[in-house]
Each structure stands twice: as structure tokens, then as C-alpha cells.
C-alpha positions as CSV (number, residue, x, y, z in Angstrom):
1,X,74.1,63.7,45.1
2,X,73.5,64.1,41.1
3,X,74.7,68.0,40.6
4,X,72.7,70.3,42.7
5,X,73.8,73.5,43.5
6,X,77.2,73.7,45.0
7,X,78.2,75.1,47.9
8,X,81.3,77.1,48.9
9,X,83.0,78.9,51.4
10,X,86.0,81.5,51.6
11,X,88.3,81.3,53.9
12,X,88.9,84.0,57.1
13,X,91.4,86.7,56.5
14,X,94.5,86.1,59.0
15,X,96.0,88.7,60.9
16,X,99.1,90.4,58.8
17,X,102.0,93.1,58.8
18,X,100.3,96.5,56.6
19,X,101.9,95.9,53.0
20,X,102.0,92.3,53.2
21,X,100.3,90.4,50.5
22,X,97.7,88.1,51.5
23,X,98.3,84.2,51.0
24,X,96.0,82.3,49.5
25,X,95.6,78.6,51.1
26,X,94.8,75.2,49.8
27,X,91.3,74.3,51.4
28,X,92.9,70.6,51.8
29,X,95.6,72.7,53.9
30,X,93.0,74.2,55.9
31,X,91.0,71.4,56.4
32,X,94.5,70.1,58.0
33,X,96.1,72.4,59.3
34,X,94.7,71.6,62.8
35,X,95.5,68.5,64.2
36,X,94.1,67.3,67.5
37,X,96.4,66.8,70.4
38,X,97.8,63.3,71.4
39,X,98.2,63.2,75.1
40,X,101.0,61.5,76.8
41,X,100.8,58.6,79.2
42,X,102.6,58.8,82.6
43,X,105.9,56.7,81.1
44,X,106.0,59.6,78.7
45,X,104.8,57.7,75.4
46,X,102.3,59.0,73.5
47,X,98.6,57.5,73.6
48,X,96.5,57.6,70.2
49,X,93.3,58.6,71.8
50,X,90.0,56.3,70.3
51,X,87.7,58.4,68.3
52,X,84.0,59.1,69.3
53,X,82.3,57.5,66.4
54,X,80.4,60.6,63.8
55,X,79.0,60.2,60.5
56,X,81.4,63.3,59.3
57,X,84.5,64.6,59.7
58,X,88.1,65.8,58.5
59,X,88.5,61.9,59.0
60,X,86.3,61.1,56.0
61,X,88.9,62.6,54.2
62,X,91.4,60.0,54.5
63,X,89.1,57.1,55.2
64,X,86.3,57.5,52.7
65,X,86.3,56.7,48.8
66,X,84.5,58.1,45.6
67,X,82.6,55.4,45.5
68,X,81.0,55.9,48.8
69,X,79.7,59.1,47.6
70,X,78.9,58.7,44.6
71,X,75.7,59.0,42.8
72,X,75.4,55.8,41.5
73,X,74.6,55.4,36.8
74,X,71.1,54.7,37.5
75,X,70.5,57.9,39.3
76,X,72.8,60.3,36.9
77,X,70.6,63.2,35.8
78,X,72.0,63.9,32.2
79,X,71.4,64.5,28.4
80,X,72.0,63.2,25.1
81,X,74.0,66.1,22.7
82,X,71.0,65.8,20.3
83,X,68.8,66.9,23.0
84,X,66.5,70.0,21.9
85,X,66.5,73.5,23.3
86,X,62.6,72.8,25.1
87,X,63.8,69.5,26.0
88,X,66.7,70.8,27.8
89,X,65.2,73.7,29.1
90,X,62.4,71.3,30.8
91,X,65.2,68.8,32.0
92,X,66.7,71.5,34.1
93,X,63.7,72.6,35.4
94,X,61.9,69.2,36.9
95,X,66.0,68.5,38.4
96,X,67.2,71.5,39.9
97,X,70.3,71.0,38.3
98,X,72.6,73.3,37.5
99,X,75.0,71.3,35.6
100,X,74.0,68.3,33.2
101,X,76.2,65.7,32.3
102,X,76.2,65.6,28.1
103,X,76.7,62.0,26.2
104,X,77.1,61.2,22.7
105,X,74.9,58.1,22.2
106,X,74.7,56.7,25.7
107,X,76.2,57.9,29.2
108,X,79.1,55.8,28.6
109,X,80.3,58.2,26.3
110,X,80.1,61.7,27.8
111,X,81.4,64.7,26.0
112,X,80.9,67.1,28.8
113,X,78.7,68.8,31.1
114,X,76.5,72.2,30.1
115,X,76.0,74.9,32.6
116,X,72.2,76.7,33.2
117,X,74.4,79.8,33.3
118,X,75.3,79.5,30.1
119,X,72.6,78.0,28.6
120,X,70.6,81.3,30.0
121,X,73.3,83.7,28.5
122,X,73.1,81.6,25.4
123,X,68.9,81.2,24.9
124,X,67.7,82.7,27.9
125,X,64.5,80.9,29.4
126,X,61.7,81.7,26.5
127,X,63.6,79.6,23.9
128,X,64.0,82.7,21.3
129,X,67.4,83.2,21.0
130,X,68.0,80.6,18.2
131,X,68.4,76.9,17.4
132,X,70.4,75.2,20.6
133,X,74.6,74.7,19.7
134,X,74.8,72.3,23.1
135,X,78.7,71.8,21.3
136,X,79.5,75.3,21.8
137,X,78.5,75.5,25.2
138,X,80.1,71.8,26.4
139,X,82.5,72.3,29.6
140,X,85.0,69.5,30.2
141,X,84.2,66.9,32.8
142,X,86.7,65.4,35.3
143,X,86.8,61.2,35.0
144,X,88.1,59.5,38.4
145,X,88.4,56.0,39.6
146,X,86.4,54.7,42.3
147,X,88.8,54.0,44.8
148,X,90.3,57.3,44.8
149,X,89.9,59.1,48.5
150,X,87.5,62.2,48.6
151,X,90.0,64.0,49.8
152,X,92.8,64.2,46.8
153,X,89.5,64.5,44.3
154,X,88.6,67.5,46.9
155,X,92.2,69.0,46.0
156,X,91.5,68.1,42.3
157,X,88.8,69.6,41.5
158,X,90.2,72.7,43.2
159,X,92.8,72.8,41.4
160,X,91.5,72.7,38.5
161,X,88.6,74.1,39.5
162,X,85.8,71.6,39.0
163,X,82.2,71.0,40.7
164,X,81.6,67.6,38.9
165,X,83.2,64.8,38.1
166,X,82.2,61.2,36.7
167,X,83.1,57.9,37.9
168,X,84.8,55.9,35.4
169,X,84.8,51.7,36.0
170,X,87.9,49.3,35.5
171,X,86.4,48.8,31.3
172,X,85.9,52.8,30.9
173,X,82.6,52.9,31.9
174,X,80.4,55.5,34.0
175,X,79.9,54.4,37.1
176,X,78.9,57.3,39.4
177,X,78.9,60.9,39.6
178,X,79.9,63.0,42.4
179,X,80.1,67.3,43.4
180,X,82.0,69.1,45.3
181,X,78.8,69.3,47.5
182,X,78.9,65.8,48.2
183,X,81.8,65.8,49.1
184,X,82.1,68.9,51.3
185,X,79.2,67.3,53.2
186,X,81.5,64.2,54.5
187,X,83.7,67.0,56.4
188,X,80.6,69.2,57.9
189,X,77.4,68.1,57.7
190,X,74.7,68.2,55.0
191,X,74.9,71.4,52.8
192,X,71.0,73.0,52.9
193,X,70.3,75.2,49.5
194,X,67.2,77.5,49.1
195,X,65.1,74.7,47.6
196,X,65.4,72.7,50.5
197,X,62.7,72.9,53.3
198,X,63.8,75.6,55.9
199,X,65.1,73.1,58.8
200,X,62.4,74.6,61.6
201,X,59.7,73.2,59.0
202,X,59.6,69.6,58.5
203,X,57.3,69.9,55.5
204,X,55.5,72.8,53.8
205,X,52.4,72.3,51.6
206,X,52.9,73.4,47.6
207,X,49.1,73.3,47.0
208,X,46.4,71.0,48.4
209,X,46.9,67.4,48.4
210,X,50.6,68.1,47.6
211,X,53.4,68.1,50.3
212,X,57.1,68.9,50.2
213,X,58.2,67.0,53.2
214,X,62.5,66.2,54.8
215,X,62.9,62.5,55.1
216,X,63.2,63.1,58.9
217,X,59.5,64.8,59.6
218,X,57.9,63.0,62.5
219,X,55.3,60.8,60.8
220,X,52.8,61.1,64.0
221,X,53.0,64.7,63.5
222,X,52.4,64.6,59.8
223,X,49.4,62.6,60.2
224,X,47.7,64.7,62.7
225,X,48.6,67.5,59.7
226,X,46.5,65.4,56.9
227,X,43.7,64.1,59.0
228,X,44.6,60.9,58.1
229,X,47.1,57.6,58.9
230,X,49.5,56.3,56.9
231,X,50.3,53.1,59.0
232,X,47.5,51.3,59.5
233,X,47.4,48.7,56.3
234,X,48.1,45.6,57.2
235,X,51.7,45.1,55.6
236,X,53.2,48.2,57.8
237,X,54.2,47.8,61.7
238,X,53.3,51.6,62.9
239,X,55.3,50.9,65.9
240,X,58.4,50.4,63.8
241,X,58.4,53.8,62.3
242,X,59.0,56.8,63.0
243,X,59.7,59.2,60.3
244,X,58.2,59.3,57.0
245,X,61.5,57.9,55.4
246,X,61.7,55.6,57.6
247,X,57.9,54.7,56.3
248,X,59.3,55.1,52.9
249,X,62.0,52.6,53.3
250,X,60.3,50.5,54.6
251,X,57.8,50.2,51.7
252,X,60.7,49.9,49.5
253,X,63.0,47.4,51.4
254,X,65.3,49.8,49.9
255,X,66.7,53.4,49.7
256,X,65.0,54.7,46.8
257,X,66.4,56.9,44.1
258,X,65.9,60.2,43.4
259,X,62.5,60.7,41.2
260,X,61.4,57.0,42.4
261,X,57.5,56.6,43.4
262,X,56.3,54.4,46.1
263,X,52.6,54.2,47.0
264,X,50.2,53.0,49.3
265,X,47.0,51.0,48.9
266,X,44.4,53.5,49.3
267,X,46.3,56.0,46.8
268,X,48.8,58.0,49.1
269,X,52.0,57.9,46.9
270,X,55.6,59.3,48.3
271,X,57.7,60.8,45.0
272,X,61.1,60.8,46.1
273,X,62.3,64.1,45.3
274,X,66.5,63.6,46.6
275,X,68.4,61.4,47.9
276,X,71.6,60.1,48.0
277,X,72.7,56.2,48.0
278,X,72.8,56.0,51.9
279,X,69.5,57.8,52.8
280,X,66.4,59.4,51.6
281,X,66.1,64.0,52.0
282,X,63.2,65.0,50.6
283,X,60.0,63.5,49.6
284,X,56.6,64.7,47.7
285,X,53.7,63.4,49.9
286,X,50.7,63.4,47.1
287,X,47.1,62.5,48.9
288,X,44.2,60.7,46.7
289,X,42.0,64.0,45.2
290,X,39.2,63.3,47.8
291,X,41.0,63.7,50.0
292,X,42.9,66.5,49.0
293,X,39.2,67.9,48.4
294,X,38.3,67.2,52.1
């Protein structure tokens, strides 16, 4: 939501004449350039065919605004231009982030984004490659309104080839922040990266007590896992839930933001490690140290 790293795909090469140069195609033009069918009725006019309702789609396109993908202010991962070079180093770390909004005071006033990549060409990952210039390494950001539709900020920012770009309010304001990632995954689906928990594993342990866990594991499964329930205080209906986001959300009353920690009475606490400002992706399960022990 934010940016994490982006995804991206090339398109198939067509079928052409020897010695003809290639094209190269918008990927808004190839995300339309199939249009479904409209069949006709017997009297010849054309019927407009009701869609199957799906939470993605070319659709979304068309349909769906910045602002419903958007990461909202509260959430935005960035830093201040006076950061320092351990500070920075340690901010892309704990996020994941490849790119970090940069602000001049507050986040009202961004100046930019900075790239890892260039930080790491710049200082490397040891911090001995000089006094960080975050100036010299600022990359423009792209500012759109909130009711602009995903799909001409998807033409945008490939044309003029952007990743990020911030949402600005009706006073000039930040309001959001939104990828190329987010909104790639309104047209096909959720975008998995290598950090995220291979799909045939619902959680995987990082050391004991400590659990990387999707938002969808099975919470009667993950229980039989830790030797131990998670649904039977007083305030939580077990019959209710199914997942451990679902769990999650329900504690909150809520969807919680990214880095947000929500725990339980007898010292289970869920960190949650992404989200977006629909639903909850990945959590940190982190037992009491007894337990953890037994």
C-alpha cells in the first residue's frame, strides 16, 4: 500500500514480417485492447450483458479512484530531509521499502522520494561512505488529486515513468500515497513479493514465540500449531471467526494500520506487519516468553 516493491510485467512479442520493427504498446492499450463481446437479442438489438460481481478487474480501471487505493497520511512510511545516514539506513530496513517519501519540515511539504538503490550506490549498507547528501539523491514525486481514476494515473506514471505518487487534498495537503503495485493489483489480483509468506504456507515461524502469519491462515489450524487458543476470553465469540484477521479485526473494531499492535489479555499480541485500508496481509503473532519457552 505505502511503497513496497513494485511489480512489473513485459508484454508478449506479436507475431511480425522479418525486418519489421517491433511496436512498443501502451500497457493502458493492452489492458483494453480486448473487449468482451455483447450479444444480440433475437430483434437484433444489442443486450449489455450484467457483470458477475469480482473484487478486480480491467473494470476497476474506469470505476475506481485514487482515493480508494490509496494509502491513507497516517500510514505513509516517510522521512524528514534532516534525517541521518543510520537513521535512514534503519527506516528502510524495519519497512521494506524501497522508496521513501522525503519532507522538509512535515509531510505536507515533500521534496521528493529517495531510492535504496541509490542510497546503496551512494553509502552502501555499513555507513562508510561519508556524511549522507539525501538532496543529491531526491527523485521527483508525482502529486494527484483524489478523484482522479487509477486508470489515467496508471498511464501517468507510465509515461513518465513513475512508481509513486502522493495524494494531494483540495488545500494542498498529503492525503494518501499510492504505487504502481496498488494499482496493478485492482486489474489482477494481489501482487506477492519474496518477503511475503509463500501462498502453500499460511504462516512460517521466524524464531520461537515469533510467527509471520497471512491475514487469511485458518485460526483453528494455527492454534493446534501453538498449543494454545486464542478465542476463549470472554470478549471474543470463537464461532464468529475464522481467520486470524478476522480475529484481529475483530479486536480492533477496525482495519488496523500497518506497524499497529493489538493484544490479548494473557499477553499474545498480533503486530500488523501490511495492510492496506480495506483489509489486513500479514501479521507478526508474538506468544508470552513462557510460552514461547514451552
Amino acid at each position: 500500500m505505502g511503497d513496497t516493491i513494485d511489480g512489473s510485467s513485459n508484454a508478449a512479442l506479436s507475431a511480425r514480417p522479418e525486418g519489421q520493427p517491433k511496436k512498443k504498446g501502451s500497457l493502458i492499450r493492452r489492458l483494453f485492447s480486448k473487449s468482451a463481446e455483447i450479444p444480440a437479442a433475437s430483434d437484433g438489438t444489442q443486450v449489455t450483458p450484467t457483470p458477475a460481481p469480482q473484487s478486480h478487474g480491467m473494470i476497476n480501471l474506469r470505476r475506481m479512484r485514487v482515493e480508494d487505493v490509496a494509502v491513507p497520511k497516517a500510514d505513509i512510511v516517510a522521512v524528514p530531509n534532516s534525517i541521518s545516514e543510520a537513521e535512514l539506513l534503519q527506516v528502510f530496513r524495519d519497512s521494506g521499502m524501497t522508496r521513501l517519501p522525503v519532507y522538509d519540515g512535515t509531510l505536507d511539504t515533500p521534496i521528493g522520494f529517495v531510492h535504496l538503490k541509490d542510497f546503496a550506490l551512494r553509502h552502501g549498507f555499513n555507513g562508510d561512505a561519508g556524511s549522507l547528501k539525501i538532496d543529491q539523491m531526491l527523485r521527483p514525486l508525482l502529486f494527484v488529486p483524489p478523484s482522479m481514476a487509477i486508470g489515467v494515473l496508471l498511464a501517468k506514471m507510465q509515461a513518465e515513468r513513475r512508481h509513486m505518487a502522493l495524494v494531494i487534498d483540495e488545500y494542498g495537503g498529503v492525503d494518501g500515497l499510492a504505487t504502481i503495485e496498488d494499482l496493478i493489483e485492482q486489474v489482477i489480483g494481489e501482487i506477492e513479493d519474496e518477503h511475503d509468506v509463500e501462498e502453500a504456507d499460511f504462516w512460517v515461524q521466524e524464531r520461537p514465540g515469533s510467527y509471520l502469519a497471512l491475514s487469511k491462515t485458518p485460526l483453528e489450524e494455527f492454534e493446534a500449531a501453538i498449543g494454545r487458543s486464542l478465542t476463549h476470553h470472554e470478549d471474543i465469540d470463537g464461532e464468529e471467526i475464522d481467520t486470524l484477521g478476522g480475529l484481529v479485526f475483530m479486536l480492533c473494531g477496525h482495519v488496523p494500520a500497518r506497524g499497529e499492535v493489538v493484544e490479548l489479555p494473557d499477553g499474545v499480541a498480533f503486530e500488523v506487519v501490511d495492510a492496506d485500508p480495506r483489509r489486513i496481509k500479514r501479521l507478526r503473532v508474538l506468544l508470552p516468553t513462557e510460552a514461547a519457552n514451552g
